[in-house]
C-alpha positions in Angstrom: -2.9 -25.3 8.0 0.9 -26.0 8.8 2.5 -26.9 5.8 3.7 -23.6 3.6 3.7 -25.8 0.8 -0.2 -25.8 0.9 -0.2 -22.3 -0.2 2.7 -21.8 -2.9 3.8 -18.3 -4.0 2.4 -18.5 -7.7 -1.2 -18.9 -5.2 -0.3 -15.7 -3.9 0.1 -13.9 -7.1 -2.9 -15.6 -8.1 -5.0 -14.2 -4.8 -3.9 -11.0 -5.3 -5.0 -10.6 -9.0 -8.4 -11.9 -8.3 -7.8 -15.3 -10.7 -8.2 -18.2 -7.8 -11.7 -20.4 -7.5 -13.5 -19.3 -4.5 -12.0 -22.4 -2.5 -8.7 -21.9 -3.0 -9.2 -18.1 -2.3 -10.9 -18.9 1.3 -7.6 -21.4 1.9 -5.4 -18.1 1.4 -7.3 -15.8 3.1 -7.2 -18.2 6.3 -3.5 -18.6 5.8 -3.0 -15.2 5.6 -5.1 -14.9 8.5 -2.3 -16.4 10.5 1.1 -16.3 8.3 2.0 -12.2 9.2 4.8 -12.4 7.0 2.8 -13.5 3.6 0.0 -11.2 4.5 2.3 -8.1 4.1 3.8 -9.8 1.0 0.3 -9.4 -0.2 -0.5 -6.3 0.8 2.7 -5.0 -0.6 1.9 -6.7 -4.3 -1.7 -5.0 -3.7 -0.2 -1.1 -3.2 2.5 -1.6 -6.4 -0.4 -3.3 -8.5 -2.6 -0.1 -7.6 0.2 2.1 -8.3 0.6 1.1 -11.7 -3.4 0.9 -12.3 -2.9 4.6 -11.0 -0.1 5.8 -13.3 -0.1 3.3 -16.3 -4.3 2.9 -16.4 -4.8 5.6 -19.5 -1.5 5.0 -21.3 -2.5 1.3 -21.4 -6.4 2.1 -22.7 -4.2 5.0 -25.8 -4.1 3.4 -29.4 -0.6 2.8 -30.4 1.3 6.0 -32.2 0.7 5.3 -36.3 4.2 4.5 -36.9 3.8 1.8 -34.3 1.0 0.2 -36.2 1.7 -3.3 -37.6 0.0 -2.7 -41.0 1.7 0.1 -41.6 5.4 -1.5 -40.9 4.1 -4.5 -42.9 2.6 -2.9 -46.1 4.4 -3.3 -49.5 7.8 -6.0 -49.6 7.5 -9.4 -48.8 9.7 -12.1 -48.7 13.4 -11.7 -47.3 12.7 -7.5 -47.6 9.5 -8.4 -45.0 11.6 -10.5 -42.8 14.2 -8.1 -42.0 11.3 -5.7 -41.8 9.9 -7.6 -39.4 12.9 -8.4 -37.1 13.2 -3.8 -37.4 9.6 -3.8 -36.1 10.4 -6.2 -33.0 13.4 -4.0 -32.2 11.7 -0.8 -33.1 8.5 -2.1 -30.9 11.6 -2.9 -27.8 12.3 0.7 -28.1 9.6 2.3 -28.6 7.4 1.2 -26.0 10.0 1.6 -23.5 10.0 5.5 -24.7 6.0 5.4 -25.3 6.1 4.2 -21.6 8.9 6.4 -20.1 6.2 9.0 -20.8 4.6 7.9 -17.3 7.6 6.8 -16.0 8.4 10.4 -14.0 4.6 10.2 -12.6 5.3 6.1 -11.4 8.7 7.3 -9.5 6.8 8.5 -6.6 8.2 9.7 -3.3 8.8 7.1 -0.4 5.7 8.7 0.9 3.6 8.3 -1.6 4.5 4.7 -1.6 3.7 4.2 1.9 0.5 5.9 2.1 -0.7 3.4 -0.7 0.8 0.6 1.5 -0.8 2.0 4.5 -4.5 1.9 3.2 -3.6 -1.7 2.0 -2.7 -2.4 5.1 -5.7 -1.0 6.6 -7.9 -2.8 3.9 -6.1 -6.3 4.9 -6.3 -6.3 8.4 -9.4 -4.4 9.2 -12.0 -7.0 8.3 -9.6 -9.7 10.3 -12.0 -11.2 13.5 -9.6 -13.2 15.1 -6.1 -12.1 13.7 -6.3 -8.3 13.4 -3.2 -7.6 15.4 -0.1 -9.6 16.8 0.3 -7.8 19.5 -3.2 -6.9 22.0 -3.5 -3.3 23.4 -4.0 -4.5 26.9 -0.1 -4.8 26.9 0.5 -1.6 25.3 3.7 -0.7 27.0 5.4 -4.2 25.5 4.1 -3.4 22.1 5.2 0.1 21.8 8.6 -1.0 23.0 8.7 -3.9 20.5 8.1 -1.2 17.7 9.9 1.5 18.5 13.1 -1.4 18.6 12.3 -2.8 15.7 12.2 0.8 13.7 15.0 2.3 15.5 13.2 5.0 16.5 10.8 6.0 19.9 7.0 5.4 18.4 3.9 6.3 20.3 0.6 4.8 20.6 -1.9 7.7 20.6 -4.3 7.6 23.6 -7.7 8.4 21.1 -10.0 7.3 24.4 -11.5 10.7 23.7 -12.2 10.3 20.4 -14.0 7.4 21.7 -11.4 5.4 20.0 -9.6 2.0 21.9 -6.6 0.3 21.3 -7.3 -3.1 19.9 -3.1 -3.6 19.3 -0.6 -3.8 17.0 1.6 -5.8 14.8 5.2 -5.1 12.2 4.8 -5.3 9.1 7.5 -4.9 6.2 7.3 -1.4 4.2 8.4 0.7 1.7 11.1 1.8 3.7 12.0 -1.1 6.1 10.1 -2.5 9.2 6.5 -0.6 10.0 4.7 -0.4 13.2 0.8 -0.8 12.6 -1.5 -0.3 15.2 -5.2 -1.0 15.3 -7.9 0.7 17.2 -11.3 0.4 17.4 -14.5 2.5 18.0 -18.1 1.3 20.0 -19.5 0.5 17.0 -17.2 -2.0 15.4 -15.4 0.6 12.9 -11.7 0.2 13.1 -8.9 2.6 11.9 -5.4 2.3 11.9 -1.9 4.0 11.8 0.6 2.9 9.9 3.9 4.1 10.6 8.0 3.9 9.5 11.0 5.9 8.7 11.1 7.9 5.4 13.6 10.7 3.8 10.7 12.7 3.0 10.9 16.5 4.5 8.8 17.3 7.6 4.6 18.1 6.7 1.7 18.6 8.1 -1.5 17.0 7.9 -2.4 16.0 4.2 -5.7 13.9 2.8 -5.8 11.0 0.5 -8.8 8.5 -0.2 -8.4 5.3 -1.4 -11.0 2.4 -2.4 -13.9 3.2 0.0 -11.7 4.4 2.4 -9.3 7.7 3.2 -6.3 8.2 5.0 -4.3 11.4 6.7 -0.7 11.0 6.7 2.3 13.2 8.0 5.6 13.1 8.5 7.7 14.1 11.9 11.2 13.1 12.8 12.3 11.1 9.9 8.9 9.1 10.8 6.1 9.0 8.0 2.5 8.4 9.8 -0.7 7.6 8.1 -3.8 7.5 9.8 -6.5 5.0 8.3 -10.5 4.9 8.3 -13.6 4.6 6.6 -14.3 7.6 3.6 -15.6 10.3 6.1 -13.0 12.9 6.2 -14.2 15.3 9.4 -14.4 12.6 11.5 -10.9 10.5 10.3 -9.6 14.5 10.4 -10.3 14.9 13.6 -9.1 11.4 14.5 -5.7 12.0 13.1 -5.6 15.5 14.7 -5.4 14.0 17.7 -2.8 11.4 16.9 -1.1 14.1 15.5 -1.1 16.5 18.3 0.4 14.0 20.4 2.8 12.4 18.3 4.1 16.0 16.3 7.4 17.1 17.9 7.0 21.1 17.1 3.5 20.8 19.1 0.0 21.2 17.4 -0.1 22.5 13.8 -3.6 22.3 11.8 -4.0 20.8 8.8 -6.6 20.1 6.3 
């Protein structure tokens, strides 16, 4: 597939909220299998759409506030009296949603790390299943890729040595995030299980090691240096611990700190 009009951006949306017949969906799952740039368009829609569910998910399932109920803004005058009462509901309905709403608006304005870390374990979902397109870049030329990267963000990346962990490089590819460009790298165990670590510049203040899960999988994520990481892998938190342990010994500036 060579023509971008084959797969337009209304497709996209369409992919990503689960509404396309299953052979248009396996046409945009190849084309994202080879179009970098659209795949992290998706994944991006994926992490905001998963944000709202997050924040918005019980205000949308509430039952209106009483005052906001059309029967009762309706009752009683008809006629010219129910018109103009009408056009005060619309306008009153404008308003008042937007406040109802702004009640969850303070949770939704979450931190540049927050935002990444939902990217990152997009990202990880996305590319982790990929066979033949995982990465851009292959970790037998490891020294070109980290290079590329570190370029790219601005800033000196790493790509943790995890041979111990029993982990190899499989390689890497940018991405657009949050923040700007993202380095992603991929690695892979004996097994076939993959993690990832997703990393970019943030404003967020200097941490440790924190946990978050996702949809059948979990993430670490840290920041050092202006630079958020986030260490993706399947649900099984000693082992993706002391995966991320290791990237973080290596990559942390101050030297090894624990974290949990």
């Amino acid at each position: 597939m060579t023509d971008r009009d084959q797969i337009s951006e209304d497709e996209l949306h369409a992919y990503v909220d689960g509404e396309l017949p299953a052979d248009r969906r396996v046409a945009v799952e190849d084309w994202l299998a080879t179009h970098a740039e659209d795949a992290a368009r998706v994944a991006a829609w994926r992490a905001q759409a998963e944000l709202i569910r997050k924040h918005y998910g019980g205000i949308a399932g509430e039952a209106p506030p009483k005052r906001l109920q059309i029967e009762r803004l309706t009752r009683g005058r008809r006629g010219m009296m129910a018109a103009a009462v009408a056009a005060v509901f619309v306008a009153f309905i404008a308003g008042g949603a937007a406040g109802w709403f702004a009640r969850g608006a303070q949770v939704a304005s979450s931190s540049d790390l927050d935002r990444f870390t939902a990217d990152a374990l997009e990202a990880y979902r996305l590319y982790v299943v990929e066979v033949r397109h995982p990465v851009e870049v292959p970790g037998d030329q490891r020294p070109h890729l980290v290079e590329w990267l570190s370029k790219r963000l601005g800033s000196p990346l790493r790509a943790p040595e995890l041979d111990r962990m029993g982990l190899k490089l499989v390689g890497g590819r940018l991405l657009p995030g949050p923040t700007g460009p993202t380095a992603f790298f991929m690695y892979e165990g004996p097994s076939g299980e993959r993690f990832t670590l997703y990393c970019g510049r943030t404003g967020d203040q200097q941490t440790a090691l924190r946990y978050t899960t996702g949809n059948q999988n979990a993430a670490y994520y840290w920041v050092d240096q202006n630079l958020a990481y986030v260490l993706s892998g399947p649900a099984e938190r000693d082992k993706l611990r002391d995966i991320a342990q290791a990237a973080y010994d290596q990559i942390d500036s101050r030297g090894s700190q624990r974290g949990g």
